[in-house]
Backbone as a ProteinNet text record, in pm:
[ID]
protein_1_A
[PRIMARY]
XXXXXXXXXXXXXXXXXXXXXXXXXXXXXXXXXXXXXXXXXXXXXXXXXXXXXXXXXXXXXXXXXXXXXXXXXXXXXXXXXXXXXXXXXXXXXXXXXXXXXXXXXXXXXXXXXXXXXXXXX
[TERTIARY]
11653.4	11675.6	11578.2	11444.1	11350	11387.4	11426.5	11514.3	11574.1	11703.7	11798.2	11722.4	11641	11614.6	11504.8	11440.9	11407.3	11480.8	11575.3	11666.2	11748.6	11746.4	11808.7	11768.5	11624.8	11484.8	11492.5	11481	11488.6	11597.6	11747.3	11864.8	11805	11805.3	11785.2	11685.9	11571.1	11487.7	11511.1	11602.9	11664.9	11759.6	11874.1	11962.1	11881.9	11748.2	11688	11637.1	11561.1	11543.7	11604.6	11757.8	11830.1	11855.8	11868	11939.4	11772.1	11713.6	11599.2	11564.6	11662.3	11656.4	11787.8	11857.3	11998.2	11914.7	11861.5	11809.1	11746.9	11671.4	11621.5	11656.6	11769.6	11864.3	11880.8	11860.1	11918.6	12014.3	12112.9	12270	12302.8	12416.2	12431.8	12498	12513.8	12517.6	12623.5	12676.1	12822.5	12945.4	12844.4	12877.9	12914.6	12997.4	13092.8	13024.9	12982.3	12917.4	13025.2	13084.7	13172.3	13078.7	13158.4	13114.8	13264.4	13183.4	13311.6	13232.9	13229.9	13146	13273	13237.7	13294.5	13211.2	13320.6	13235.8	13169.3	13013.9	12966.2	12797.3	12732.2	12553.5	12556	12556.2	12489.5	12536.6	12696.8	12789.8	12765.4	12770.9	12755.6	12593.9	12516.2	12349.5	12390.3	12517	12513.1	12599.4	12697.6	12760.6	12728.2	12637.2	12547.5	12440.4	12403.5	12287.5	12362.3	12442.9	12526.8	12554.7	12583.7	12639.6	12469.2	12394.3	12216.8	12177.1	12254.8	12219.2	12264.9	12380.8	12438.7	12585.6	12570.7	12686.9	12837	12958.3	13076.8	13072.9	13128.7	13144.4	13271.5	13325.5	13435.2	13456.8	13564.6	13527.3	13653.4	13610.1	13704.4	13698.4	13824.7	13836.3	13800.1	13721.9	13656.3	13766.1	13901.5	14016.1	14072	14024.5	14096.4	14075.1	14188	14183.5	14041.1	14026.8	13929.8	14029	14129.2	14215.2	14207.8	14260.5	14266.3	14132.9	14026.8	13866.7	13835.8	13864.1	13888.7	13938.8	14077.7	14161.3	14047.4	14013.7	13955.6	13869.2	13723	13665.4	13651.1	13768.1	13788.9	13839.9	13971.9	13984.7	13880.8	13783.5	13678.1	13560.2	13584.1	13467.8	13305.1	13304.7	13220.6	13110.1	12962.8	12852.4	12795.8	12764.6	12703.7	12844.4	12775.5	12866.1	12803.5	12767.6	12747.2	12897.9	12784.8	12871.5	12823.9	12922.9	12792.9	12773.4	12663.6	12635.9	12684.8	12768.6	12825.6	12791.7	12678.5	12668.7	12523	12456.4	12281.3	12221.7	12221.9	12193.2	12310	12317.4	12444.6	12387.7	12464.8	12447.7	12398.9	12383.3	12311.3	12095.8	12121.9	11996.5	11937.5	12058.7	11992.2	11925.7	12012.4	12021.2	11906.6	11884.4	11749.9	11598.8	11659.6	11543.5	11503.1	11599	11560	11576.5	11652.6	11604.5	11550.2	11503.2	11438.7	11301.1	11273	11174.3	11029.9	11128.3	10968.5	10956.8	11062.3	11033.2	10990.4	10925.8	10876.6	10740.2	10687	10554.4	10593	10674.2	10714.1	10769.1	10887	10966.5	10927.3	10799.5	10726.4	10661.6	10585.3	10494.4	10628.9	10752.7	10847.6	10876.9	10922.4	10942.5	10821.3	10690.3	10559.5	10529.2	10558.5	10550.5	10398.5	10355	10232.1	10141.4	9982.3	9986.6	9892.6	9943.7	9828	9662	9620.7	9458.7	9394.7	9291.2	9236.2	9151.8	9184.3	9113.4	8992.8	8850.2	8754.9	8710.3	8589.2	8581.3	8497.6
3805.8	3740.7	3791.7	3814.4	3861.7	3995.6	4067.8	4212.4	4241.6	4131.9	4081.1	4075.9	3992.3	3948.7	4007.6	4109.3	4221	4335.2	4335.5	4432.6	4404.5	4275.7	4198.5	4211	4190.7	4179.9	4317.9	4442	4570.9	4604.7	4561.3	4581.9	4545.2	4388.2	4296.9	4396.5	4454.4	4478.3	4616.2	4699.5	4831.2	4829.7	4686.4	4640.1	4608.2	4542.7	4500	4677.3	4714.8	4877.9	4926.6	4944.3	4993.2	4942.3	4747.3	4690.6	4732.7	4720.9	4770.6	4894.3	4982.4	5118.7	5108.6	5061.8	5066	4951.8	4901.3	4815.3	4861.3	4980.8	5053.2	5139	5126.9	5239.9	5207.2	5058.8	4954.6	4976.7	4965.1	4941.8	4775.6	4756.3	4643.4	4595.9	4414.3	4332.4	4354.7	4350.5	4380.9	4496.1	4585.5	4756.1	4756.3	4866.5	4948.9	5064.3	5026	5136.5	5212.5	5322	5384.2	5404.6	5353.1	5423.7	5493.9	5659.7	5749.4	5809.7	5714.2	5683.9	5683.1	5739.7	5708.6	5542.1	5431.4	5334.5	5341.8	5333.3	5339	5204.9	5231.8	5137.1	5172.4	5281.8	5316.1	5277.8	5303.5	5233.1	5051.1	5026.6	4845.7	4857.7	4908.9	4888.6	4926.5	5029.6	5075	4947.9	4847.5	4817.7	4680.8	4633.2	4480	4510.6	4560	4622.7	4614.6	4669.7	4683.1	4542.6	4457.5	4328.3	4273.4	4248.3	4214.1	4225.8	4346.5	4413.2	4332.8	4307.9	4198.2	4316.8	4428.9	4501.5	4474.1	4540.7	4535.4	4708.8	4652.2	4747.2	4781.3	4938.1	5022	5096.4	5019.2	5113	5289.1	5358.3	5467	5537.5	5540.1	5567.6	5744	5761.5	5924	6021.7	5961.9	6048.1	6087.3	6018.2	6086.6	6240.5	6265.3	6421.9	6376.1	6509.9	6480.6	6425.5	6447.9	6390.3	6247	6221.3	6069.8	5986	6069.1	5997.3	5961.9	6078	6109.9	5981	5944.1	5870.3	5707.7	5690	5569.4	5558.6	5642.4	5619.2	5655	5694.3	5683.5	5500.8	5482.5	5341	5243.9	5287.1	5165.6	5198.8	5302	5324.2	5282.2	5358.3	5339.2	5405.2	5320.1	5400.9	5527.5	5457.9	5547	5558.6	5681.8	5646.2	5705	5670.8	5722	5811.8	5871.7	6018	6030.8	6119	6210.3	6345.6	6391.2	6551.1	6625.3	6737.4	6811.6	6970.8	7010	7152.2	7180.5	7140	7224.7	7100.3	6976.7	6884.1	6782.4	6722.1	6637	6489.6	6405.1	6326.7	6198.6	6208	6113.9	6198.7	6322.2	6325.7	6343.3	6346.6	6328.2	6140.1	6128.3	5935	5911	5919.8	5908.9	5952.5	6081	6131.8	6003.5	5991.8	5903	5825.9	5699.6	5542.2	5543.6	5586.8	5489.4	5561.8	5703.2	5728.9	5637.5	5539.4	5448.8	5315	5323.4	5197.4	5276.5	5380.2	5449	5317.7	5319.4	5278.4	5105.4	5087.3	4959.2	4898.3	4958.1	4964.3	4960.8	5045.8	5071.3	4902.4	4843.6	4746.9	4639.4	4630.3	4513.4	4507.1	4632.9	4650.3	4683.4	4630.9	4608.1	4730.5	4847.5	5000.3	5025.1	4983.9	4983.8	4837.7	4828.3	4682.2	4739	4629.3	4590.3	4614.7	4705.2	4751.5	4609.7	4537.1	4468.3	4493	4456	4487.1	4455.3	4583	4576.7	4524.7	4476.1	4383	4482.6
8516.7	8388.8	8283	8348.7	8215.1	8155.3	8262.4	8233	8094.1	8134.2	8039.8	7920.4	7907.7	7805.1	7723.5	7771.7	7712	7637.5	7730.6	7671.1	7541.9	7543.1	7449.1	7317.8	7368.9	7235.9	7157.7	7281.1	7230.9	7168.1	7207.4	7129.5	6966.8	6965.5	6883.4	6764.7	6798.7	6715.1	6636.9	6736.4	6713.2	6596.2	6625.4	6475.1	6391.5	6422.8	6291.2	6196.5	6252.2	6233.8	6103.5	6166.2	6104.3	5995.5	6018.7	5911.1	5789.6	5846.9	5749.1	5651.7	5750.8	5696.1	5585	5613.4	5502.3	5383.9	5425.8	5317.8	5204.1	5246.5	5200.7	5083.3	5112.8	5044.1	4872.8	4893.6	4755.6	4714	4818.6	4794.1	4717	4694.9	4625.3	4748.1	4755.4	4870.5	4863.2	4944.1	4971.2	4996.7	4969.2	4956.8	5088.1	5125	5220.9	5267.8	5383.6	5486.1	5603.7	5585.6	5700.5	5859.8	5928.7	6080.7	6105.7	6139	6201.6	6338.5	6414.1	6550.7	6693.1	6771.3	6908.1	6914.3	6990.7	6999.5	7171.5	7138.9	7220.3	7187.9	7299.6	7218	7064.8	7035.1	6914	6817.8	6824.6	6672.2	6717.1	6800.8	6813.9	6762	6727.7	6700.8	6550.4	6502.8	6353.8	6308.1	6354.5	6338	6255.9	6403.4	6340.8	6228.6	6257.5	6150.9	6025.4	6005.7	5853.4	5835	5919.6	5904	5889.5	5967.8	5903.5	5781.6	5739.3	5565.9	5494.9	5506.5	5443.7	5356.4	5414.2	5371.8	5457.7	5429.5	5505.2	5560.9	5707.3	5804.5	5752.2	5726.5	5716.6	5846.3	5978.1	6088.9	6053	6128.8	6145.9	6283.9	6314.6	6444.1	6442.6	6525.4	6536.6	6589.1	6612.9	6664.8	6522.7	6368.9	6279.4	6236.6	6124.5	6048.3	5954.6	5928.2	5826.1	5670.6	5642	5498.5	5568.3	5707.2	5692	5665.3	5737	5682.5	5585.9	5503.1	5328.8	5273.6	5309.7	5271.7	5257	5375.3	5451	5305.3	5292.4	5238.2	5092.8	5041.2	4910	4894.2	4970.9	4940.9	4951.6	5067.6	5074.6	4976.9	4935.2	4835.2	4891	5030.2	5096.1	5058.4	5005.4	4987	5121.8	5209.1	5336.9	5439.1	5513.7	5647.1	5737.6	5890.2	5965.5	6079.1	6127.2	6170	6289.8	6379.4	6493.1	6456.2	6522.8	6513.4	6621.4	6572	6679.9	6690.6	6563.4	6574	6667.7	6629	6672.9	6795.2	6785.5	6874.5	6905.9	7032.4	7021.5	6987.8	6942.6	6880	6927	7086.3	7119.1	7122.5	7113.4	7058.6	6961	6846.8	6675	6728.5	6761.5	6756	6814.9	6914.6	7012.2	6927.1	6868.5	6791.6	6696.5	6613.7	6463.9	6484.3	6611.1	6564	6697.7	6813.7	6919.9	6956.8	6862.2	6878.3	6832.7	6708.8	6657.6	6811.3	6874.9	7003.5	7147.1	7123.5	7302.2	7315.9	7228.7	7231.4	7297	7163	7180.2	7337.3	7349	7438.9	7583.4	7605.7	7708.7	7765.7	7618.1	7633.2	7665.2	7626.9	7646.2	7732.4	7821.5	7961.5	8042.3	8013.7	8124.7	8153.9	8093.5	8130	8083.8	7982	7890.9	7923.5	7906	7848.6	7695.1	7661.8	7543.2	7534.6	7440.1	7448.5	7390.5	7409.3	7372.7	7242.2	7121.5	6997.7	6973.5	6967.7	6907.9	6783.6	6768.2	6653.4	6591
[MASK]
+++++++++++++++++++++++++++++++++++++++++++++++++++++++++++++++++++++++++++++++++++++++++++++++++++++++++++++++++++++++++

C-alpha cells in the first residue's frame, strides 16, 4: 500500500510540474492546449496537468494526417500542443529527459532509495 501511494504522490507531483510549466507560459484561462500523443503515462500526466492549469484539453488521435491535425487545431485555436519526437531521440526519452529529470533526486528519497541529509546550522 505505501508503494501505491508513493507512486501516486510522484504521479501527483509530476502533473503538478507540468501544470506549472504551462502556467508559465501566461496563456489566458481557458485556452486550448492540443495533445497529438499515443495515449500512454505521459499524455494522462499532459492531460491532467492542462486540466490543473485551468486550460481545455484538445485531444488528437496520433493515427491522424497531418491536414486532419491542421484541421483540429485551427478549429480549436489551440495555443500549445504537445507532440512526440520521432527524428534524433524517441520520445519517451525527450520526455524522460525534460519532465522526470527534475524528480531523480526527488523520486529516489519517495521511494526510500535516498534518505534525507540532516541540515547544518
Amino acid at each position: 500500500m505505501l508503494i501505491k501511494l508513493k507512486l501516486y504522490l510522484l504521479f501527483l507531483l509530476t502533473c503538478r510540474l507540468v501544470a506549472y510549466a504551462l502556467k508559465s507560459l501566461d496563456l489566458e484561462k481557458g485556452s486550448a492546449i492540443a495533445i497529438d500523443m499515443p495515449m500512454n503515462v505521459k499524455s494522462v500526466v499532459i492531460y491532467l496537468a492542462i486540466i490543473l492549469a485551468g486550460y481545455v484539453v484538445v485531444s488528437i488521435a496520433d493515427s491522424f494526417a497531418a491536414s486532419e491535425i491542421s484541421n483540429r487545431l485551427k478549429i480549436s485555436k489551440a495555443k500549445v500542443i504537445f507532440t512526440q519526437v520521432d527524428s534524433l531521440i524517441s520520445s519517451d526519452e525527450f520526455f524522460d529527459h525534460v519532465f522526470f529529470s527534475f524528480f531523480n533526486d526527488f523520486s529516489d528519497l519517495l521511494l526510500g532509495k535516498t534518505k534525507l541529509k540532516e541540515a547544518k546550522d
